[in-house]
N, C-alpha and C positions, 0 to 999 in steps of 0.2 A: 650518273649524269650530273654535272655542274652547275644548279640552274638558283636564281636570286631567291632570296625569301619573299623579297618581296616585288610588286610593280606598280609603278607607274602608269596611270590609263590615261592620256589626253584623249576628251572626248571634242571632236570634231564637226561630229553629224549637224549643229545648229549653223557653221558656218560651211565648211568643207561641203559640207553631205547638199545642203536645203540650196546651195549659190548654183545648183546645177540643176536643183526642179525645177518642170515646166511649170508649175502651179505655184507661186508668188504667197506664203502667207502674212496673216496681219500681225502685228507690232503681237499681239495680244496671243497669240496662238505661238508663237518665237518666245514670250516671256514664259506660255504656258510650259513650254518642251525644256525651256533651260532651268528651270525652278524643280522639274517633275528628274533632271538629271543630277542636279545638285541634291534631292532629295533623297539620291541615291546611291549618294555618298562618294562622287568623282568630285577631287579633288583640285581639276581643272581644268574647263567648260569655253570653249572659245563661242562666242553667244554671236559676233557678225564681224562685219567690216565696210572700214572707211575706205567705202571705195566710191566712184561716181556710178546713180542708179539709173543713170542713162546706158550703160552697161553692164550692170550686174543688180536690175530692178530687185529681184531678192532678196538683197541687201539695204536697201532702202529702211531709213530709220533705227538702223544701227545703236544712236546714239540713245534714244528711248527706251530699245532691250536692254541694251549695258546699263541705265542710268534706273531701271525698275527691279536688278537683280541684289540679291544682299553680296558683298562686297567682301563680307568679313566671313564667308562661310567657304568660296571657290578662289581660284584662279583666274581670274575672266580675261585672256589675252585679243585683243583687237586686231585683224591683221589691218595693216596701212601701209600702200603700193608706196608713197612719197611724202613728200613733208607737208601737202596739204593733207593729207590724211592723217600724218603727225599731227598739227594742229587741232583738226577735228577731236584725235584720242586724248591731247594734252586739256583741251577745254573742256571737255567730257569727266576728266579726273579719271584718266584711265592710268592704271599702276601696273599693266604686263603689255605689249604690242606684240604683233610678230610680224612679222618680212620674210619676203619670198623671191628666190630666183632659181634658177636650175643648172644644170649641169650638162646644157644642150645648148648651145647660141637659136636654132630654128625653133625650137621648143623656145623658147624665152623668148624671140620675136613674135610668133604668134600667140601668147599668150599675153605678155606686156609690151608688145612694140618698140620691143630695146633688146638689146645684145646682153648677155653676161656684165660683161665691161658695163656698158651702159647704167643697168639695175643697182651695181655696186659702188658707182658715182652718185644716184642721187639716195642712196642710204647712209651714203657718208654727207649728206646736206643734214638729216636729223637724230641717226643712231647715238652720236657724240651727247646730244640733249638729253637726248630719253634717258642715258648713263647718267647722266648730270642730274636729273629729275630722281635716280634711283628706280626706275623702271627696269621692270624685267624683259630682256629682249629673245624674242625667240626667232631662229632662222630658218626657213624651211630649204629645202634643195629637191625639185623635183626632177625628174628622167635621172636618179640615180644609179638605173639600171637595165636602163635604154631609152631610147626616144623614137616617137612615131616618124619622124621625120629624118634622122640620121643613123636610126639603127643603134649598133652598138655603143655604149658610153665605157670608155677607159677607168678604169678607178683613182686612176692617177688626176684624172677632169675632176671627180667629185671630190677628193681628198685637197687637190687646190682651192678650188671655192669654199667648203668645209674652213676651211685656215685662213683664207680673208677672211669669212662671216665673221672669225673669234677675234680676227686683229678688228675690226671694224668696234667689234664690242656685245657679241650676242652672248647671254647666257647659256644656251643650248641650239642643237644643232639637229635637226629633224630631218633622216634622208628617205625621199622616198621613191616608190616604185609608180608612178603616174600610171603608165597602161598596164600594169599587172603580170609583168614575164616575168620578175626575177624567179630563180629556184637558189635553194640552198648555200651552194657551192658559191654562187656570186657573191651571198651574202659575208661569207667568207673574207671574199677579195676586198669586198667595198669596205667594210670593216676595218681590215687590214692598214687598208690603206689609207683610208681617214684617222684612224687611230693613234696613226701615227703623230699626228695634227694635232689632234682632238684628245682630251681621256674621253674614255667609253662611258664615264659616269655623265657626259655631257652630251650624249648621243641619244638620239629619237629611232625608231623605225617607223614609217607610214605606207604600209603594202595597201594595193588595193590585190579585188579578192576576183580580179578579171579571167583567171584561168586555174584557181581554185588551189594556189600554194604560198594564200596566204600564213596563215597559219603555223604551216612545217617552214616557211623562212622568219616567222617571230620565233620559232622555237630553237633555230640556230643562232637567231640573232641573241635572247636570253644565254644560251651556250657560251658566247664571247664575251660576256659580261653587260650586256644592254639593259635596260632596266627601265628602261622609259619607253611606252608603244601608243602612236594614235590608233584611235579608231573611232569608226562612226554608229553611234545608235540604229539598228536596222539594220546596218548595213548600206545608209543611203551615200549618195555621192556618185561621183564620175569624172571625166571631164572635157568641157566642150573641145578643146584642142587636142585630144588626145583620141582620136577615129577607136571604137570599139571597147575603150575604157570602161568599166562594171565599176560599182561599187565598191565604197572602203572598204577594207575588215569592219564587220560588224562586233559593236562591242559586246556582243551578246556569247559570240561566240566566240571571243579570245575569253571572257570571264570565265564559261563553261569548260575551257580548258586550261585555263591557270589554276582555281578553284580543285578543278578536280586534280591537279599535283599537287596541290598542298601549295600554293601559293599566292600570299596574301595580296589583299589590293584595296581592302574596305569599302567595296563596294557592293549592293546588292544585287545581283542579277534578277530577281523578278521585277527590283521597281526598274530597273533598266528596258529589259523588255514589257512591262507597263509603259513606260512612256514611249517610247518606239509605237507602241499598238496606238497609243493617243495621235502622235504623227503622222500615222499610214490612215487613219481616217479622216485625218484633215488635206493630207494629199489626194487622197482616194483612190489609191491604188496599195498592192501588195509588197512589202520590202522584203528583201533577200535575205533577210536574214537566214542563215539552217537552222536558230535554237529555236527562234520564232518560230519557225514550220514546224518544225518536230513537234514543239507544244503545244503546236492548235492540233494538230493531229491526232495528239494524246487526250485532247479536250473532246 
């Protein structure tokens, strides 16, 4: 089997994962989970986002996590919807963003109230800056491999927007599974077909783990040469537009399966799932993680 020496882990769970809890926490408990993740040796931690907390309250204060976290140890990418959020990340002294649109026009209206087209006009109002700045940009593409509202997505759909993001100016390209269908075989196509656009060294995956093939689609995505995988601490995340949508990959359990092939990632999975277990007791509920279960079990 063909698989990298090494990976890439974007940990997600502070901004992905927490922007979908019903349970809002404080500046202080957000510093606590992203210091307790850098601790444990991920390399890059997206800590929140400028976004307005008149709809995403979760995210409120943003600029106090990022601006309380050490700087010279992580990664800390920002996500920011537009160029006041630009602003936001540029005054903040923010050095990585990321930006988001999908590969669904209905899925991107209810999510951002703009079309495909729409979302990639006004990234072209600050993407050019942030290049200018030397910022790292990251693009995310969600319903890569289907959408709650349209069904099937073509790979030829995500492979086009894929290839603006890079003409626009992103450094990397993060495609994900929003409601959790893909299997294997798509991952395949989508691949494929972006890669075409893209090299694969520039390529993300972001499975959520909705119907439990997360996992076996990172392990074909690694097969195609990917090297780069979000995921969330616990396992937390969802998404409110997306009817039925579960949890990210937890990073608990891509570690316990990279780890155990012999693939490197310098990260520790006990302080991982430490901080996870600090998380679920300030939400107050259980996270999905499986390594997490299994452990308490064994406890």
């Amino acid at each position: 089997m063909k698989l990298p020496a090494r990976v890439k882990v974007v940990e997600v769970g502070p901004r992905d994962g927490l922007q979908n809890e019903s349970v809002t926490l404080s500046v202080e408990d957000r510093v606590a989970f992203c210091l307790a993740l850098i601790d444990a040796g991920l390399s890059v931690v997206e800590p929140g986002a400028f976004v307005s907390p008149r709809w995403v309250p979760q995210m409120a204060g943003s600029e106090d996590v990022f601006k309380a976290l050490p700087h010279d140890r992580a990664l800390l990418p920002m996500l920011v919807p537009n160029r006041q959020g630009y602003e936001r990340a540029e005054a903040a002294g923010v050095s990585a963003i990321a930006i988001f649109t999908a590969a669904s026009d209905a899925f991107n209206l209810k999510n951002t109230n703009a079309t495909i087209e729409d979302s990639l006009r006004r990234f072209e109002e600050f993407v050019v800056d942030a290049k200018a700045a030397s910022m790292f940009v990251r693009g995310y593409i969600s319903t890569c491999f289907g959408c709650p509202y349209e069904g099937r997505v073509e790979p030829g759909k995500v492979a086009d927007v894929a290839r603006r993001l890079i003409d626009l100016g992103c450094d990397e390209i993060s495609l994900g599974d929003t409601i959790g269908v893909a299997v294997p075989s798509q991952v395949d196509n989508v691949i494929a077909a972006v890669s075409a656009h893209v090299d694969v060294s520039r390529l993300a995956v972001h499975f959520h783990d909705t119907r439990g093939t997360a996992l076996a689609n990172v392990l074909r995505a690694l097969q195609l040469g990917v090297t780069i995988v979000d995921t969330s601490a616990g396992g937390l995340g969802g998404c409110p537009y997306a009817p039925g949508a579960s949890g990210n990959l937890a990073t608990e359990d891509l570690l316990y399966m990279l780890h155990g092939m012999g693939i490197e990632t310098g990260i520790d999975l006990e302080k991982v799932a430490a901080a996870s277990r600090l998380i679920a007791t300030r939400l107050g509920r259980e996270l999905p993680s499986r390594y997490l279960k299994a452990a308490g079990a064994v406890r």
